[in-house]
C-alpha positions as CSV (number, residue, x, y, z in Angstrom):
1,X,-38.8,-10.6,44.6
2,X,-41.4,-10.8,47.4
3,X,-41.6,-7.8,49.4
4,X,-44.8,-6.4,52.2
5,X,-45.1,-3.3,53.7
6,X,-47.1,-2.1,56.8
7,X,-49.2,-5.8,56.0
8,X,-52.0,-6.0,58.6
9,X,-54.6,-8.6,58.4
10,X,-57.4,-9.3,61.5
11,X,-60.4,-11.8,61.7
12,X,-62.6,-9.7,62.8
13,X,-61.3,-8.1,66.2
14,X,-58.6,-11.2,66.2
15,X,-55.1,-10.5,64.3
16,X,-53.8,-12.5,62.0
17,X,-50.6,-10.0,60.9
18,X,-50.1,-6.8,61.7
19,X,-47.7,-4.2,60.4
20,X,-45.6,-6.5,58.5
21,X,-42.7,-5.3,56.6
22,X,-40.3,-7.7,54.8
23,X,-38.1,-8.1,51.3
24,X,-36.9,-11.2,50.2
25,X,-34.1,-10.9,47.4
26,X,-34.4,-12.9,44.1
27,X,-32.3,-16.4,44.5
28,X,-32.6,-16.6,48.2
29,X,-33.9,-18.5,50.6
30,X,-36.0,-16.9,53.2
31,X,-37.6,-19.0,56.3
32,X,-40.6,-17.3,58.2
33,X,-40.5,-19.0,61.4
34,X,-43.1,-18.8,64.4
35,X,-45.2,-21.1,66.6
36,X,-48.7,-21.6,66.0
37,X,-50.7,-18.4,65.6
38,X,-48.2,-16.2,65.1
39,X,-49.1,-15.1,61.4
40,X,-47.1,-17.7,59.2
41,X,-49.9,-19.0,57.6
42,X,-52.2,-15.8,57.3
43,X,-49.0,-13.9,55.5
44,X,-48.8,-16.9,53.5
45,X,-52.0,-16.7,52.3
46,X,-51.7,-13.2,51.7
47,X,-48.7,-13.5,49.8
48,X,-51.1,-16.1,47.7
49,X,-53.9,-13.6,46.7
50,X,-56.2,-15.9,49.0
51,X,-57.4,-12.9,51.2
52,X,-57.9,-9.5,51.0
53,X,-55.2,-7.2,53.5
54,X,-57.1,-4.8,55.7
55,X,-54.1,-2.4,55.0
56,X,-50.6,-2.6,53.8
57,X,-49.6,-4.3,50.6
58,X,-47.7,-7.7,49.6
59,X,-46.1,-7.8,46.1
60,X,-44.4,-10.8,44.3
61,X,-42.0,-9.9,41.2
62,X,-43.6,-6.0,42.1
63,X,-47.5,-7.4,40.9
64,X,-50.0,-6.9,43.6
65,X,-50.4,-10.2,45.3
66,X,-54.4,-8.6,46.1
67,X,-55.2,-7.1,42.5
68,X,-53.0,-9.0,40.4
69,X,-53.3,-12.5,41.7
70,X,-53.7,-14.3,38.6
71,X,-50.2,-13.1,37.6
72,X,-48.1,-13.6,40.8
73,X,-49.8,-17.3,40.5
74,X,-48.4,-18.3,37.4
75,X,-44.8,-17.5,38.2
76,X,-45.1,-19.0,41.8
77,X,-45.5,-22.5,42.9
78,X,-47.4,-22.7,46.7
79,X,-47.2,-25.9,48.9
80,X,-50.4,-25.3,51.6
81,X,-49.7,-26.8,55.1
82,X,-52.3,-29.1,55.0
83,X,-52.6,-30.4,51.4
84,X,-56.2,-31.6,50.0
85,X,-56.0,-33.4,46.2
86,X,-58.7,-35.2,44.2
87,X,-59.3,-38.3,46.7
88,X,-60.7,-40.5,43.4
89,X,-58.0,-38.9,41.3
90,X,-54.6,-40.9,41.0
91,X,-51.4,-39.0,41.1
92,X,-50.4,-39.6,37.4
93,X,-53.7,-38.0,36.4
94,X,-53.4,-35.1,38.4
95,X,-50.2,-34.4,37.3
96,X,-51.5,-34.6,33.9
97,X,-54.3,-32.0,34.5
98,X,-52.3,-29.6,36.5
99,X,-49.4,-30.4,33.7
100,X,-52.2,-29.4,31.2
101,X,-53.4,-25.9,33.4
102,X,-49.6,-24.9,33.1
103,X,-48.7,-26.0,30.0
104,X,-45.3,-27.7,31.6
105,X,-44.9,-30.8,33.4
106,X,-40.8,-30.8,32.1
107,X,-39.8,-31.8,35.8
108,X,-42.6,-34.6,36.6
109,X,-41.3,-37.7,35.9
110,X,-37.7,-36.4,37.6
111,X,-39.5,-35.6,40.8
112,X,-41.6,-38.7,41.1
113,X,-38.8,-40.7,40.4
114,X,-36.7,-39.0,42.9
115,X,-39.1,-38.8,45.7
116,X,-39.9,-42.5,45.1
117,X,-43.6,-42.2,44.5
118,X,-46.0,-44.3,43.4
119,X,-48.3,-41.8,40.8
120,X,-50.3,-44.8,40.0
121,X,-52.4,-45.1,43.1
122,X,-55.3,-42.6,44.1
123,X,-55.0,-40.0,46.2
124,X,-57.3,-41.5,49.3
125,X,-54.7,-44.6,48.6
126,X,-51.9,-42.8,50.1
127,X,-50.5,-42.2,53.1
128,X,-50.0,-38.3,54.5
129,X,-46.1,-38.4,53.0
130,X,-47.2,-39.9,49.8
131,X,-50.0,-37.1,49.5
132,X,-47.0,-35.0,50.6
133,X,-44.7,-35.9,48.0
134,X,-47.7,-35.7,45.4
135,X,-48.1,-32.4,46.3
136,X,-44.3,-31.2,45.8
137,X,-44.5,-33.0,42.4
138,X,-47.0,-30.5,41.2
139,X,-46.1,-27.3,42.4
140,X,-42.7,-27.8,41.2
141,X,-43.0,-29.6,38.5
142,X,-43.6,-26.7,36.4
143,X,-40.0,-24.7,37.2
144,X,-41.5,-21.8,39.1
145,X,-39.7,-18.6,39.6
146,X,-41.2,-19.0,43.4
147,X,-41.9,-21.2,45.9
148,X,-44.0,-20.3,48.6
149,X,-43.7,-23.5,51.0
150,X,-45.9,-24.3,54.4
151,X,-44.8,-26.8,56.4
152,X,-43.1,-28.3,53.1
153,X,-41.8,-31.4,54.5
154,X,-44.9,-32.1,56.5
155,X,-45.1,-36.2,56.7
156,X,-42.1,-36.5,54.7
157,X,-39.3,-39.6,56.2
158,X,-35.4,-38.1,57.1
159,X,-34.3,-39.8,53.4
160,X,-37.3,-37.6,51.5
161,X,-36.3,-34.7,53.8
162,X,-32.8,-34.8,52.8
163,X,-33.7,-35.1,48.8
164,X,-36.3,-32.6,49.4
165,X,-33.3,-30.2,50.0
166,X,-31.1,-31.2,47.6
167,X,-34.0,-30.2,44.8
168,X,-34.4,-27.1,46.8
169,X,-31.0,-26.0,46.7
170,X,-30.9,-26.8,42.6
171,X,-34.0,-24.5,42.1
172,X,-32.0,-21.7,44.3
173,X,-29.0,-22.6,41.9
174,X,-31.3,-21.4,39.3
175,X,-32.2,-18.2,40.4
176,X,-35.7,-19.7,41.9
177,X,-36.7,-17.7,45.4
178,X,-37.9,-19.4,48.0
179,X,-40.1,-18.5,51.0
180,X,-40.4,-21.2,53.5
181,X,-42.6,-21.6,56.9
182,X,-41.4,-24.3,59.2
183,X,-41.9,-25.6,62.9
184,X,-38.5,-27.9,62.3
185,X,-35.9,-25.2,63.1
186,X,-32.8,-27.7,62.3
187,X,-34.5,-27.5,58.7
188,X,-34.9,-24.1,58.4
189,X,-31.2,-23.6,59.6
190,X,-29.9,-25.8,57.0
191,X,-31.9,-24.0,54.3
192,X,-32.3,-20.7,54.7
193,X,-30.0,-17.8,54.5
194,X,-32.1,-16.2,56.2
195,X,-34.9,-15.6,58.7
196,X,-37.9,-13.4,60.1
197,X,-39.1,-13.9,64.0
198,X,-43.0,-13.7,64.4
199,X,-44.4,-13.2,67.3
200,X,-48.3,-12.4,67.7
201,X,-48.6,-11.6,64.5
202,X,-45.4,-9.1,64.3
203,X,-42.2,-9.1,63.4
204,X,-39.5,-9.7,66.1
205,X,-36.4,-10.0,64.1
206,X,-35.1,-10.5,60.7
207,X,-31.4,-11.5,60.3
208,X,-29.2,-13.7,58.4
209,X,-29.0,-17.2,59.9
210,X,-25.0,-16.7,60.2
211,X,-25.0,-13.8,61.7
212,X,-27.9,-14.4,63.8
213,X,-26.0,-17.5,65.5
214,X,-23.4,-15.3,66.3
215,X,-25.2,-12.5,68.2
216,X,-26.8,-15.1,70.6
217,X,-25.7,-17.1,73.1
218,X,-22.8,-19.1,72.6
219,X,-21.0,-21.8,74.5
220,X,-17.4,-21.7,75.1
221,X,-15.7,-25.0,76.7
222,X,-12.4,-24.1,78.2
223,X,-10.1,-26.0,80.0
224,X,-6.9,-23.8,82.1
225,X,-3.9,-25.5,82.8
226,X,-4.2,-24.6,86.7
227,X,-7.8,-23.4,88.4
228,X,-8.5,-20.0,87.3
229,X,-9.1,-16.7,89.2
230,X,-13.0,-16.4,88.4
231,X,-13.1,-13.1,89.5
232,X,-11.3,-11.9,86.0
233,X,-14.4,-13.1,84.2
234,X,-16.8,-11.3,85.9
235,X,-17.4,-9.1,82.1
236,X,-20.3,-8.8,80.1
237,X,-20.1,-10.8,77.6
238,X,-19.8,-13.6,80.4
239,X,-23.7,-14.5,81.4
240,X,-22.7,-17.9,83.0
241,X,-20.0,-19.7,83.9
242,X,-20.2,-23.8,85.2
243,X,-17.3,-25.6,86.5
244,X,-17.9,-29.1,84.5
245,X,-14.6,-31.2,85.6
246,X,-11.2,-30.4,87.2
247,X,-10.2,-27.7,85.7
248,X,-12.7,-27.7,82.6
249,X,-15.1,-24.6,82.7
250,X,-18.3,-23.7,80.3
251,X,-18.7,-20.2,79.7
252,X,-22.2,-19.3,77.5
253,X,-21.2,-16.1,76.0
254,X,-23.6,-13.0,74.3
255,X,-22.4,-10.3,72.3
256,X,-18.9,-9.8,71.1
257,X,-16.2,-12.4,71.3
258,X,-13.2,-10.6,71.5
259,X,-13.3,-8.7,75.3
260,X,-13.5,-13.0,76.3
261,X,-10.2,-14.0,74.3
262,X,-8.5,-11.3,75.7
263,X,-9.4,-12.3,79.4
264,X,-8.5,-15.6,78.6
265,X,-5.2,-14.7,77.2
266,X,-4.0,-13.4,80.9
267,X,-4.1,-17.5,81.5
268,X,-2.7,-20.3,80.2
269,X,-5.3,-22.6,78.3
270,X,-4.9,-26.0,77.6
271,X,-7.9,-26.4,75.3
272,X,-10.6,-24.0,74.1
273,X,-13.7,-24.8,71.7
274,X,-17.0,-23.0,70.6
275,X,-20.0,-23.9,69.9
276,X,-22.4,-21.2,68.5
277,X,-26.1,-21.5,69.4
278,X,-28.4,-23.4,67.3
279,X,-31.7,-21.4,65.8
280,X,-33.8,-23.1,67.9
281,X,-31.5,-21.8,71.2
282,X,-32.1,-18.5,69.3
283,X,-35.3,-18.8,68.7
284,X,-36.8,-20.0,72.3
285,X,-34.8,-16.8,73.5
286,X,-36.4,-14.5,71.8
287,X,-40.0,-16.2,73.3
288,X,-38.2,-16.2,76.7
């Protein structure tokens, strides 16, 4: 549904994206993470029809997202990371003009209600996660086949957050795709099946979040039933290992799982627990 290949982009002699190649399969749910100036926004943008590659292409639901712009807007839905509205404008009468421009405004009133907004008041009467809210009300509102989301919950509270994935997981359950860019890694690991890496402006690594987790670093809290011969876990697999409390051990583990259990099984264990690394463990290790 939204694929690039070899997608550059530079302003001037500063890069922006550069040989960018990515698919995103219809239904799913796709996070593009990155810290600032790494490309997010700029592929974003491109993905948009808002600027012109300098080589490479971007296609949405295979139309041009360059040539065709028109049409990849009125099948997607695109939440900007920093949202300007109408000031004078209250939210009910934007809603009622953008409802007009797309000739569907089915979901309004459900979204309003459930985001707990107040479409009375003008825009320059709201606070950032009112303006916020506003602006999820109208680019969903109109059941997109894609979302392309910057920084969606941007200003939104932990309750909003948490409806703001529940309607995102009932557009996926409609066969909706949906490309998100997000700082807030727990988010994006709650969300996403799966992510790309961005690193100045390239891609570092695109993987599914599961399977991701499990090729990183890992923690593994064992406790023996006598002290242990270290020496047997000198593999690998093994990058650390800290002696927390009598004869409790933390071992942080990389790569395959299996050479570990069967070092372990030459003693006896009186408790043994995992704990796969978090996308944002991930994440700072691939910066590392």
């Amino acid at each position: 549904m939204i694929e690039t290949q070899s997608l550059a982009k530079f302003y001037g002699s500063t890069r922006g994206v550069e040989n960018l190649s990515l698919k995103v399969e219809k239904g799913e749910v796709f996070g593009l993470l990155g810290p600032n100036g790494a490309g997010k926004t700029t592929t974003i943008r491109l993905l948009m029809g808002l600027m012109k590659p300098n080589s490479g292409s971007a296609t949405v639901n295979d139309l041009d997202c360059w040539k065709q712009s028109v049409e990849v807007n009125q099948i997607s839905a695109y939440i900007p990371g920093d949202v300007h509205l109408y000031k004078n404008e209250t939210g009910q009468s934007l809603i009622n003009l953008y409802g007009g421009i797309r000739k569907n405004k089915k979901l309004a009133k459900n979204l309003v209600e459930r985001l707990d907004l107040d479409a009375s008041k003008k825009v320059k009467n709201l606070s950032k996660g009112n303006r916020q809210k506003l602006a999820i009300v109208l680019a969903l509102m109109f059941e997109p086949l894609v979302l392309i989301l910057d920084e969606p919950t941007s200003g939104l509270d932990p309750l909003m957050q948490q409806e703001f994935y529940k309607i995102i997981k009932e557009f996926k359950d409609k066969g909706a795709t949906v490309f998100i860019s997000s700082h807030f890694l727990p988010e994006v690991e709650k969300m996403c099946e799966k992510v790309a890496i961005l690193k100045e402006g390239s891609l570092v690594a695109v993987e599914e979040v599961d399977k991701l987790a499990k090729k990183h670093v890992s923690d593994l809290n064992v406790t023996f039933e006598a002290k242990p011969d270290l020496t047997k876990y000198k593999i690998p697999q093994i990058t650390k290992i800290t002696h927390v409390l009598n004869n409790h051990y933390q071992m942080k583990i990389k790569g395959e799982i299996d050479p570990v259990i069967k070092a372990l099984s030459k003693d006896k264990i009186k408790d043994l627990s995992f704990e796969h690394a978090t996308l944002e463990e991930i994440f700072l290790e691939h910066y590392s």
